[in-house]
BATORSE-265324 format. One record per residue (C-alpha): chain; x negated, y, z negated. Coordinates in nm, 3 decimals. Each point is the difference from the previous one (the first is absolute). Layout:
BEGIN
(atom 'A' (X Y Z))
...
This chain:
BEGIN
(atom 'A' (-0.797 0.111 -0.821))
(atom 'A' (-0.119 -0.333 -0.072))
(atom 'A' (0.218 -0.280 -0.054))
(atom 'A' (0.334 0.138 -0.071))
(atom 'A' (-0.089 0.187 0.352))
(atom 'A' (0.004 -0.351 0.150))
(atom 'A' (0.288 -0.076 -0.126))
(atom 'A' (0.183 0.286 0.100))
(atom 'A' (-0.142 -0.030 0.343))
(atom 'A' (0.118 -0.330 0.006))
(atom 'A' (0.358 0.062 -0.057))
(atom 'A' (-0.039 0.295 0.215))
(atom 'A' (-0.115 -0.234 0.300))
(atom 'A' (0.242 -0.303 -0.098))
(atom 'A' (0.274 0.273 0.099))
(atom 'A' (0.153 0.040 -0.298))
(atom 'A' (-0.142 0.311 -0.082))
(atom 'A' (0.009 -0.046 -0.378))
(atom 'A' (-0.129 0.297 -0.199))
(atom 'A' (0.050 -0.125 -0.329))
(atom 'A' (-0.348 -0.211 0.129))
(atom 'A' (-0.122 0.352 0.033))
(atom 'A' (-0.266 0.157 -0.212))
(atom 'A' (0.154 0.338 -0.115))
(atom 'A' (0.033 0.214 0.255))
(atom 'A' (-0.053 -0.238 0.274))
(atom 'A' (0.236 -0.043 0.304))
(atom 'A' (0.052 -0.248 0.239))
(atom 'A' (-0.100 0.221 0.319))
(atom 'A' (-0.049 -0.126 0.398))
(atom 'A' (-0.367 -0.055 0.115))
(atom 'A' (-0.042 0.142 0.335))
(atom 'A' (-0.299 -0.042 0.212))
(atom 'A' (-0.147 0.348 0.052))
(atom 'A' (-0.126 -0.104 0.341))
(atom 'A' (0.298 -0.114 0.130))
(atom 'A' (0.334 0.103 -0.207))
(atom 'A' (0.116 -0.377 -0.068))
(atom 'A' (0.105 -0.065 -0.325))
(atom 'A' (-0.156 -0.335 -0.051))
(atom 'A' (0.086 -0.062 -0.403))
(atom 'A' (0.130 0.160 -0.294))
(atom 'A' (-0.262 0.073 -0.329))
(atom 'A' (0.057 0.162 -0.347))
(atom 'A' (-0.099 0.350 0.038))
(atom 'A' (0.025 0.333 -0.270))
């Protein structure tokens, strides 16, 4: 994903959720710990 990954991860985790900072096809998406179900973040996902 590289940088522009970062940066959509970023803006994904600052809360504003901005996909433009997305590569294409990449979401902003909850991360959820598979162990215990808490969403701890949000990451740029496809």
């Amino acid at each position: 994903m590289g940088a522009s990954g970062k940066k959509c991860t970023a803006a994904c985790a600052g809360g504003t959720a901005d996909v433009s900072a997305c590569p294409t096809s990449y979401t902003c998406k909850a991360v959820a710990s598979a162990s215990s179900s808490t969403i701890f973040g949000r990451a740029c996902a496809k």
